[in-house]
C-alpha positions as MATLAB code, in Angstrom:
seq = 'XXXXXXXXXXXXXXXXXXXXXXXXXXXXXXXXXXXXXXXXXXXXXXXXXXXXXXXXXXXXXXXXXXXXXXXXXXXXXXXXXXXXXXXXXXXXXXXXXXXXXXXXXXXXXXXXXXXXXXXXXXXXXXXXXXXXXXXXXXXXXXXXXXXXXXXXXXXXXXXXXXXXXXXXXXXXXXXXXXXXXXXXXXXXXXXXXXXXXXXXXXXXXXXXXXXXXXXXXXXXXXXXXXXXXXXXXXXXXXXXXXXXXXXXXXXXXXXXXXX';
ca = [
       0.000    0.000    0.000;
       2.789    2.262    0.967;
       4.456    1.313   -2.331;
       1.654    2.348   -4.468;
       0.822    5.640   -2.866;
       4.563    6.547   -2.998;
       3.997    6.093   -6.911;
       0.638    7.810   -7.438;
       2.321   10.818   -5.470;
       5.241   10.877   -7.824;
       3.203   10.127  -10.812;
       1.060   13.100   -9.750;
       4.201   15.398   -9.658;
       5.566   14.615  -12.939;
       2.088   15.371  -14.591;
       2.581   19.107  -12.827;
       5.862   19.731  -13.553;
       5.265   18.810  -17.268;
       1.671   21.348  -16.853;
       4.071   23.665  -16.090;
       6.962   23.153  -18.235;
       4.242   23.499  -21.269;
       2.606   26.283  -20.256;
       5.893   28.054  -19.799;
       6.802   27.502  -23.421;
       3.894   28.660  -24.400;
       4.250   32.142  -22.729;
       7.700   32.377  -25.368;
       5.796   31.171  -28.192;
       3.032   33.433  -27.713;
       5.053   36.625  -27.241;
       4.196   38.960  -29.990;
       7.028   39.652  -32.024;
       6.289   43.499  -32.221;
       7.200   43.065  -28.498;
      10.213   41.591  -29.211;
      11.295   44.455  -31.425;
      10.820   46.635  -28.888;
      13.476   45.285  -26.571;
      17.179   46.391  -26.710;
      18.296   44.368  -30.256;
      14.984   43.323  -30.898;
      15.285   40.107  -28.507;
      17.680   38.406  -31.320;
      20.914   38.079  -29.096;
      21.941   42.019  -29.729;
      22.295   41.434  -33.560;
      18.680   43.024  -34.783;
      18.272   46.468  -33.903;
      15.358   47.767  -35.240;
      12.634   50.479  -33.869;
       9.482   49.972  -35.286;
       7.681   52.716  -36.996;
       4.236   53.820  -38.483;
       4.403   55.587  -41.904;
       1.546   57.728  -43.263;
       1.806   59.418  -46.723;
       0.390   62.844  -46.971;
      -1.564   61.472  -50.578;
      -1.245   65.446  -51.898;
      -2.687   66.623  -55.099;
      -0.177   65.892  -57.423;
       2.368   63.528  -55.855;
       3.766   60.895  -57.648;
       4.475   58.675  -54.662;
       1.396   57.773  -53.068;
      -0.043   55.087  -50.598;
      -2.557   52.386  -51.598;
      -5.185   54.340  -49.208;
      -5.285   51.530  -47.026;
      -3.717   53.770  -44.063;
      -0.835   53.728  -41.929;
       1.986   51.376  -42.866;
       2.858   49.298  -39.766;
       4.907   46.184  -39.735;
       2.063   43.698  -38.621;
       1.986   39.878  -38.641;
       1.230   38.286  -42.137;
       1.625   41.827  -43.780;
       4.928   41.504  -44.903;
       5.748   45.290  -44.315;
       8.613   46.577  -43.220;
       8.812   49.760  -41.688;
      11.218   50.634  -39.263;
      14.564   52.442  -38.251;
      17.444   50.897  -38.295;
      20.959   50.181  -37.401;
      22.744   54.421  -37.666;
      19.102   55.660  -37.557;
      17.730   55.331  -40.992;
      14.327   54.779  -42.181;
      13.483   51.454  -43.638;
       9.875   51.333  -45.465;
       9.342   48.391  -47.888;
       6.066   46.427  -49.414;
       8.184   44.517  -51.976;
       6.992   40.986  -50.611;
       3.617   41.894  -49.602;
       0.387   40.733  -50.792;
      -1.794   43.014  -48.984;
      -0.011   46.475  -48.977;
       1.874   48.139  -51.727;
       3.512   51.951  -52.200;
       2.318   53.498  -55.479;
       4.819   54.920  -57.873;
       3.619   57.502  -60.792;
       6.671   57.853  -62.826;
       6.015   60.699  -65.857;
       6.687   59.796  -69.281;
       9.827   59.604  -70.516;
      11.631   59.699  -74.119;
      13.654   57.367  -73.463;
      12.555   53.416  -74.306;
      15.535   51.968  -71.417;
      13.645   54.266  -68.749;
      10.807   52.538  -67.447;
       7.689   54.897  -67.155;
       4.058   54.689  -65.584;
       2.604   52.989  -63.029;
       4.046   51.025  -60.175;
       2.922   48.932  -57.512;
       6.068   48.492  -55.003;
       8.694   50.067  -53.809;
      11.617   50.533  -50.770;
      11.829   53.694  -49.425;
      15.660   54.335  -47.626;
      17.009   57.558  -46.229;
      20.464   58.250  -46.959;
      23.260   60.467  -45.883;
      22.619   64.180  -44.884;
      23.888   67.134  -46.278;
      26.826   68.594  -44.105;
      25.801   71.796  -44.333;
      22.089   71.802  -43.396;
      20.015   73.948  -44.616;
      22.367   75.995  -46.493;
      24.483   73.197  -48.186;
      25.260   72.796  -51.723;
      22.938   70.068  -51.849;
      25.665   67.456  -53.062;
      26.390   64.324  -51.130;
      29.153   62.217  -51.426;
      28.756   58.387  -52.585;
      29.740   57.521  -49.067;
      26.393   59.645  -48.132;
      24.567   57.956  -50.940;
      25.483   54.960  -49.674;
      23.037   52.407  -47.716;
      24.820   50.018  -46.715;
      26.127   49.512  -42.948;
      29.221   51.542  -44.498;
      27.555   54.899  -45.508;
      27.762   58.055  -43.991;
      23.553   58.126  -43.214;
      21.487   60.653  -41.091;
      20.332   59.248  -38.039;
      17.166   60.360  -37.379;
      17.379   59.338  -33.899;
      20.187   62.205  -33.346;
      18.111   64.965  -34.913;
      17.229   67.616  -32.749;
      13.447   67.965  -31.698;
      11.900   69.852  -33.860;
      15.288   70.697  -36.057;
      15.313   70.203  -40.212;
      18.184   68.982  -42.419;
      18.499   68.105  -46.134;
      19.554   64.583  -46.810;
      19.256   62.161  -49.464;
      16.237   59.233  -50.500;
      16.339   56.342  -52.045;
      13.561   54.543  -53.756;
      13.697   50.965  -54.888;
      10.965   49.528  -57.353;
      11.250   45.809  -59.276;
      10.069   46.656  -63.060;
       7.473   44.301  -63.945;
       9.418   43.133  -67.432;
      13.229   43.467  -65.360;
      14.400   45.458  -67.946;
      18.029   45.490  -67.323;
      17.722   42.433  -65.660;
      17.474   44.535  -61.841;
      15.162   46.505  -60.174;
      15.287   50.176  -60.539;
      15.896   53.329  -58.749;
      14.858   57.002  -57.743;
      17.577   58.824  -56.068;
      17.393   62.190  -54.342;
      20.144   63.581  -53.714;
      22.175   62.466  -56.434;
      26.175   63.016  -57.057;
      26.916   66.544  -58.445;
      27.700   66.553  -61.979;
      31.928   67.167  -62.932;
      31.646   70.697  -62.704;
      30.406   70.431  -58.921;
      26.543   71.297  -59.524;
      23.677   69.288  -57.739;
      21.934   67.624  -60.225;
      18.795   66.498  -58.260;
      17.078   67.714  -55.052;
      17.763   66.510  -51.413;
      14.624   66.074  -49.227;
      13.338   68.107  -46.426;
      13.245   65.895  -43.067;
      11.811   68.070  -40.058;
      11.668   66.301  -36.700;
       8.965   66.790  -34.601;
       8.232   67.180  -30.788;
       9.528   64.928  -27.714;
       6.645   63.596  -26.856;
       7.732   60.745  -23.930;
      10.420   63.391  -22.140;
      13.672   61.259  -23.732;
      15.068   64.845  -25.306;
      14.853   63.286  -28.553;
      12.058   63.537  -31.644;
       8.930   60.813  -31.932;
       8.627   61.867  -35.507;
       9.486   63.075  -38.210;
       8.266   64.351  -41.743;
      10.129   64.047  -45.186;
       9.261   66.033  -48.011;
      10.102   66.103  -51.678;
       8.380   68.920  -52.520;
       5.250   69.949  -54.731;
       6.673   71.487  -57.818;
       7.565   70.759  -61.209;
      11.723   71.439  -59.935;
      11.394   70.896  -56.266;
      11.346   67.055  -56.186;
      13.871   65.991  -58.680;
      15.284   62.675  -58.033;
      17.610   60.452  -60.742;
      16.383   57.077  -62.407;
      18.546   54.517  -62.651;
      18.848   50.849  -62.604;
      21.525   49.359  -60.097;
      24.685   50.502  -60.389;
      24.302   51.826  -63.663;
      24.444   56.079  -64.654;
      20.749   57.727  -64.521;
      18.468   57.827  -67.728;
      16.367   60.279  -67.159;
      15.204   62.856  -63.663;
      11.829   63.325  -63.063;
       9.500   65.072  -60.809;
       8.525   62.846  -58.080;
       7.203   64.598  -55.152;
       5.599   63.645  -52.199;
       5.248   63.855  -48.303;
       5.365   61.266  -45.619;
       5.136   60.891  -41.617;
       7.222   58.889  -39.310;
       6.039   57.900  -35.865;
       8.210   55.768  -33.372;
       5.218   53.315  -32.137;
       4.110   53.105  -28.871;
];
């Protein structure tokens, strides 16, 4: 008798220690991965570090980069977005392998048959490296500047000061429906000066906004590419390859740190 209750007892144990062992690992499982991201290196061992972001565009009268009206974009399970701020502070915003979201690109005609021109339905927005002088710079960045890779010379939005502007350069990535050039193509602002030192494209306007949370540091930030005809410039290109043609591609987004 002794015997037997000794083993229902222990029995009885190992069924509650392997309740709880389950349950446990299904408190990991379960955490949402937007809180993970929030964590110091985004809860991958210190090698993702990535602030998560909400991106409106401003949809203006006129602007040739546009959202698909379907609101914010947020990185959310399933969606395949990303938008966030990475590693030096830059602003990552891409719908390339999403289903369900997609950044509209309304590139003007152009005489040239290697230039792709029309409508697009994808894109990857990067900032790039400010100008030096601010404001009143010759609006020419170096390729270093241009650069977005881990190696450029990038404005970190996180170091703005509240409420402070700069000029600094944009990328936009788009894959070309018929690959022409076998790559997808480009829209740079902020392009190299041409050999006699002039800018040959415009920079955009980023403006951070307030300190909301008491840190000393912006929650958001705008980015502009103006409205007119010469105020939003930017160079198209395929990878690595000299321009084809500058356009006109204005537009206006927000940038909020989430919550």
């Amino acid at each position: 008798m002794f015997v037997k209750k000794n083993k229902t007892v222990g029995l009885y144990l190992m069924v509650v220690t392997a309740c709880l062992v389950l349950a446990t690992l299904w408190a990991v499982l379960a955490t949402p991965e937007t809180a993970l991201a929030k964590k110091p290196g985004g809860g991958g061992g210190g090698k993702k570090q990535e602030i998560s972001v909400s991106v409106t565009f401003w949809d203006r009268d006129g602007d040739a980069v546009q959202s698909d009206e379907e609101g914010p974009y947020t990185r959310e399970r399933g969606n395949k977005v990303k938008a966030f701020i990475g590693m030096g502070g830059q602003l990552r915003l891409q719908t390339w392998d999403s289903t369900v979201r997609s950044i509209l690109l309304n590139i003007p005609d152009i005489s040239d048959p290697a230039c792709p021109d029309g409508d697009f339905g994808h894109a990857n927005l990067v900032t790039l490296g400010e100008d030096d002088d601010g404001l009143d710079g010759d609006g020419i960045l170096t390729e270093a500047q241009l650069d977005p890779g881990v190696g450029g010379d990038r404005l970190n939005l996180l170091e703005m000061g509240v409420e402070s502007s700069t000029r600094a350069g944009l990328r936009i990535g788009f894959p070309v429906p018929d690959n022409k050039n076998g790559d997808a193509w480009r829209l740079i602002f902020g392009e190299v000066g041409d050999e006699d030192g002039n800018p040959q494209t415009n920079l955009v306007l980023v403006t951070a906004g307030a300190d909301t949370d008491g840190d000393g540091k912006p929650n958001s930030w705008t980015i502009e590419a103006g409205a007119g005809t010469d105020a939003a410039v930017a160079a198209l290109l395929p990878a690595g390859e000299a321009p084809c043609a500058h356009v006109s591609m204005p537009f206006s987004i927000t940038v909020e740190i989430l919550p």
